[in-house]
C-alpha positions as CSV (number, residue, x, y, z in Angstrom):
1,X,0.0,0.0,0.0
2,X,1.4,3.5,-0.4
3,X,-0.7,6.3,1.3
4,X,0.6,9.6,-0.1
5,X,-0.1,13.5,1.5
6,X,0.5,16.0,-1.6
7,X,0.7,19.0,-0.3
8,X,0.9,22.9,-1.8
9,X,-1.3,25.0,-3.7
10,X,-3.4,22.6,-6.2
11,X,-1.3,22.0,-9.3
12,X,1.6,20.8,-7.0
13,X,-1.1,18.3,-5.4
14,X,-2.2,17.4,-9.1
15,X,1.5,16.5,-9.8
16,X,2.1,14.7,-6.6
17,X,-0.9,12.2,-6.9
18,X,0.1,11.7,-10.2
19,X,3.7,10.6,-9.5
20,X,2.0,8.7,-7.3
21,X,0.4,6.8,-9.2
22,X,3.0,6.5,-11.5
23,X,5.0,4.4,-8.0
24,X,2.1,2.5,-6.9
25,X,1.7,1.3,-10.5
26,X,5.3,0.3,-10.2
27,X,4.9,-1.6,-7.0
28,X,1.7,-3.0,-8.2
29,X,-0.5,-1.8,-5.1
30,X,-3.0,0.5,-4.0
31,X,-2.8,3.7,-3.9
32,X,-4.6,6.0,-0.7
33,X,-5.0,9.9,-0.7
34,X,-4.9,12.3,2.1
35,X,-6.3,15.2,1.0
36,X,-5.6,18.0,3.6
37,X,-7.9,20.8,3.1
38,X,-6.0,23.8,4.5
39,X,-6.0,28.1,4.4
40,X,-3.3,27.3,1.1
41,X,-6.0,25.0,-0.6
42,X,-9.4,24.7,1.6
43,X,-11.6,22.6,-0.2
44,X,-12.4,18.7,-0.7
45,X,-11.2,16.9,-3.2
46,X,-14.9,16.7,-4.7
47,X,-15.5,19.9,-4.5
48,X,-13.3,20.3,-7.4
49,X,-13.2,16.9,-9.2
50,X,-15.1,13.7,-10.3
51,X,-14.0,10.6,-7.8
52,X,-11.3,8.9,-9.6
53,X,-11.6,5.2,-10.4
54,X,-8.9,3.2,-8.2
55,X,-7.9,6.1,-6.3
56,X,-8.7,6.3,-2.1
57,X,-8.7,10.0,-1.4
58,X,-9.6,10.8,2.5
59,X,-10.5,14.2,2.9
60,X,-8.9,15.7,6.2
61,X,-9.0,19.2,7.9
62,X,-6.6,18.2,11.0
63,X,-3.3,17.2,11.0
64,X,-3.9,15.0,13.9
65,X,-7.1,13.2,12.0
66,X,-7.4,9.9,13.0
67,X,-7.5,8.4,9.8
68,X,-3.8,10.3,8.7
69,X,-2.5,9.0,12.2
70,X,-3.6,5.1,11.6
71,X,-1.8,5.5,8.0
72,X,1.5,7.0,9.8
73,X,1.2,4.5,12.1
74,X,0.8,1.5,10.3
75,X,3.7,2.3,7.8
76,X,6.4,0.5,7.7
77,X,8.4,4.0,6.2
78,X,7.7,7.7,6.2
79,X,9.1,10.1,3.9
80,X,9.2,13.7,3.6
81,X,9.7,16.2,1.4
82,X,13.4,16.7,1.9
83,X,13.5,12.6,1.7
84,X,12.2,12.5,-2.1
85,X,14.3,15.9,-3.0
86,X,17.5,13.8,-1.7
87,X,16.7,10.5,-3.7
88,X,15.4,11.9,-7.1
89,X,17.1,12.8,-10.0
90,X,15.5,14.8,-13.4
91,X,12.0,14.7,-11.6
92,X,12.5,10.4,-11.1
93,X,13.2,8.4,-8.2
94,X,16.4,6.6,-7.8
95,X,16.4,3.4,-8.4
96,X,18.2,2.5,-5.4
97,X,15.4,4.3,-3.2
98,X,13.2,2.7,-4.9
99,X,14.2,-0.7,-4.3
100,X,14.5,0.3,-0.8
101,X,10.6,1.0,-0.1
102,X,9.3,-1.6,2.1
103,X,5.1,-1.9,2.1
104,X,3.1,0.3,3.6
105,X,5.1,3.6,2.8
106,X,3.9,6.9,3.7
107,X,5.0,9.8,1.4
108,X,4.2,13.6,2.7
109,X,5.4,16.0,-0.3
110,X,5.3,18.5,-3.0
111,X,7.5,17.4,-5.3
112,X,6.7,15.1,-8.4
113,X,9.3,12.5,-8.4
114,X,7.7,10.2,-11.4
115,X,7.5,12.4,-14.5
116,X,3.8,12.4,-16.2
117,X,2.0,14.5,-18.3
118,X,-1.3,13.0,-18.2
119,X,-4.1,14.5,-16.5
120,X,-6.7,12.9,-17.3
121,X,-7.8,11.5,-14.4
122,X,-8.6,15.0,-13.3
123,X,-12.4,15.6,-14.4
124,X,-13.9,18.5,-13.3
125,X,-17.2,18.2,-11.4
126,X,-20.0,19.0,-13.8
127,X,-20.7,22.5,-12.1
128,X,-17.6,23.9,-13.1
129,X,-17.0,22.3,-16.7
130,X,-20.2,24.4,-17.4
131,X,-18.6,27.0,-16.1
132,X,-15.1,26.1,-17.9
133,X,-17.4,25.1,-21.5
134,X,-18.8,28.5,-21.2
135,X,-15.6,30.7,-20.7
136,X,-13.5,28.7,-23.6
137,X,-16.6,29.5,-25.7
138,X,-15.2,33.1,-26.5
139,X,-12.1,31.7,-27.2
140,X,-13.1,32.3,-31.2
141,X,-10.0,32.5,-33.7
142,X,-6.7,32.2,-31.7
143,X,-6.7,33.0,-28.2
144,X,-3.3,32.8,-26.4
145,X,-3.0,32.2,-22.7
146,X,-1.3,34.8,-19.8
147,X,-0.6,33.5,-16.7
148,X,1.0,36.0,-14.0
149,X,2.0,35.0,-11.0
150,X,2.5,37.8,-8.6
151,X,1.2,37.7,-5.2
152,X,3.1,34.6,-3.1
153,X,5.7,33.5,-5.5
154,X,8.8,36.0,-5.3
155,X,10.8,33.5,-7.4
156,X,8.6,34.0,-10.6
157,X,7.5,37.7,-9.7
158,X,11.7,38.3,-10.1
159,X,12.2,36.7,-13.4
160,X,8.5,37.5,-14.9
161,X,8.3,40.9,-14.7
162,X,5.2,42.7,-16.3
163,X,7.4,44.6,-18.9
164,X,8.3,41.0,-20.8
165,X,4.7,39.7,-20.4
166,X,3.4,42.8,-22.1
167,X,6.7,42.5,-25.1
168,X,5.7,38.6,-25.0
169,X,2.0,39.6,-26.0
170,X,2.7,42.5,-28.0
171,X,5.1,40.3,-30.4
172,X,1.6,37.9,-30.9
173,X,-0.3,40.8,-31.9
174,X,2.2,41.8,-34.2
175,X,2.7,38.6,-35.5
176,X,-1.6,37.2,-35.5
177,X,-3.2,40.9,-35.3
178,X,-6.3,39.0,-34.4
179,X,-5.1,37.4,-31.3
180,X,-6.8,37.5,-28.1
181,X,-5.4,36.7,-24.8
182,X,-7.1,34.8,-21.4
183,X,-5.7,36.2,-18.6
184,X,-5.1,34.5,-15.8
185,X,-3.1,36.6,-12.4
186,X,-3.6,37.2,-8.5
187,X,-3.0,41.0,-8.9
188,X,-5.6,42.9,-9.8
189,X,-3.6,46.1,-10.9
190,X,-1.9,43.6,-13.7
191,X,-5.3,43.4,-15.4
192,X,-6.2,47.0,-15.1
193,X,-2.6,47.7,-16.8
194,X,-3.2,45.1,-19.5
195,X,-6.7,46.1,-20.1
196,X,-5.4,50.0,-20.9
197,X,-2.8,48.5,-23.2
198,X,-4.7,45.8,-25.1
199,X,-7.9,47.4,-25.4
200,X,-10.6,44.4,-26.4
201,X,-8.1,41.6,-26.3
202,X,-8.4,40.0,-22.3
203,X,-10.8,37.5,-21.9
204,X,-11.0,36.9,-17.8
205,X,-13.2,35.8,-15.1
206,X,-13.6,39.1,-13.9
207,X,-15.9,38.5,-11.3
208,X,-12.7,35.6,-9.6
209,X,-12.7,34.8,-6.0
210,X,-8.4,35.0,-5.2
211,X,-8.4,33.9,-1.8
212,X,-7.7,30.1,-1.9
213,X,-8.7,29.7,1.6
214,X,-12.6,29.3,0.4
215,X,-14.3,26.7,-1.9
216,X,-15.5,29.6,-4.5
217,X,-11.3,30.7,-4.7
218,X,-10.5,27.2,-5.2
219,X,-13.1,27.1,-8.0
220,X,-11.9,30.3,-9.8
221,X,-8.3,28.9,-9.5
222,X,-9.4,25.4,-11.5
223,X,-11.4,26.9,-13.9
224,X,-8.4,29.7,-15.1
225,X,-6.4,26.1,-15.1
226,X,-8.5,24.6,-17.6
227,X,-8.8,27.9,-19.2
228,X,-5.2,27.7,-19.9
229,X,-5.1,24.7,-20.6
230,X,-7.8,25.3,-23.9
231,X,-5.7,28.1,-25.7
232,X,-3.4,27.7,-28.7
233,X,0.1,28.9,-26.6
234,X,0.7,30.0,-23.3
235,X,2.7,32.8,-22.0
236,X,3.4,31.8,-18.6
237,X,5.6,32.7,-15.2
238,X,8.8,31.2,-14.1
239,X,9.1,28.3,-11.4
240,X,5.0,27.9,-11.7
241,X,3.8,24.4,-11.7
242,X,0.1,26.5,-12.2
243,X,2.3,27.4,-16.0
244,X,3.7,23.7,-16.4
245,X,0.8,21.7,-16.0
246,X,-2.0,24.6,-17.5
247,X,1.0,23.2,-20.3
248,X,0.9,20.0,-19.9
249,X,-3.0,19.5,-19.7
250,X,-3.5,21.4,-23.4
251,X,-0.2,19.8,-25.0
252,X,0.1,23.5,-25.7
253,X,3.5,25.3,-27.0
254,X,4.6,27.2,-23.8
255,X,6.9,30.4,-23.3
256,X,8.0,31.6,-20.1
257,X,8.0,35.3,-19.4
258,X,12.2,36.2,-18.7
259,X,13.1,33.2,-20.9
260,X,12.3,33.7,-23.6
């Protein structure tokens, strides 16, 4: 058995379970979920997704829940975050480590340490892919996808600064006048200053919820994913796994703001 407890904000939980996966499947065994509901991301699982086939999620709001204590308690090994960053490699576990894992292993982390790119096991619940269906439905001709990250992430805010987003989205304008752009960003005063420069081309959810410490902010944050996720490129922040996967789910061409 391997019981895992992703934690971070929800795209480095959508990446944990599915390295997860990607290890149980390896050790042919099941695979449980603690999903810790918490002021960083403070909603169920099924508040934001389908139940997956072959996947036990438990839905806890204390760290000293009984059920996350029995799983700690009846593992044979528990590993934490600085314990998967020490034995992977390229995003992959050592083969050593591996080897090493005796049955039932608990895993507490943030980092993906199988790579995988398939996300397909993450359906929306049918409340918000009406929500998502009717967004992407003014996404007519080529819309390309902004993602700014500004608010808790001084990593990305120092490398993406707003002066290459905007030259990132004025060179698509100059090369497809008819672009559009979603917007997706935690700082208000970024769309106001993208709105006065690209009059008529941001598409947002205007009326978005940012705190992630409430169901509806957890809502707003999954459907500007899947937004993302259903334009032609995406213009995205530095170290943001919210970038990556929006990436990764679309098989869409992506460009990082300060990279490029």
């Amino acid at each position: 058995m391997l019981i895992i407890q992703p934690s971070g904000g929800l795209c480095n939980r959508m990446r944990v379970i599915n390295s997860a996966k990607v290890l149980a499947g390896r050790r042919n065994e099941p695979l449980i979920v603690l999903w810790y509901a918490c002021p960083e991301l403070n909603c169920s699982f099924e508040d934001l997704f389908l139940p997956v086939r072959g996947l036990t999620i438990h839905n806890i709001r204390s760290l000293k829940d009984p059920r996350k204590l029995f799983y700690q308690l009846l593992s044979r090994q528990r590993f934490g975050n600085d314990d998967i960053l020490q034995n992977k490699t390229d995003g992959t576990l050592h083969e050593a480590f591996f080897q090493s894992l005796k049955n039932p292993v608990y895993i507490f982390t943030w980092e993906h340490f199988y790579p995988s790119s398939d996300y397909s096991i993450y359906v929306p619940t049918k409340s918000l892919q009406k929500r998502i269906d009717a967004m992407t439905a003014s996404f007519s001709g080529r819309c390309v996808g902004v993602h700014i990250r500004r608010t808790d992430n001084a990593v990305s805010m120092g490398k993406s600064t707003t002066e290459q987003f905007i030259s990132l989205m004025k060179k698509e304008l100059a090369d497809f006048p008819e672009t559009r752009f979603f917007l997706a960003t935690d700082d208000m005063a970024e769309e106001m200053l993208l709105r006065e420069l690209f009059p008529g081309k941001i598409i947002s959810n205007e009326t978005r919820t940012l705190k992630r410490d409430s169901v509806d902010g957890m809502h707003d944050a999954l459907l500007d994913l899947y937004c993302l996720s259903a334009t032609d490129k995406l213009i995205g922040s530095y170290w943001s796994s919210f970038t990556d996967i929006a990436a990764d789910m679309g098989k869409i061409e992506k460009v990082i703001a300060g990279e490029a």
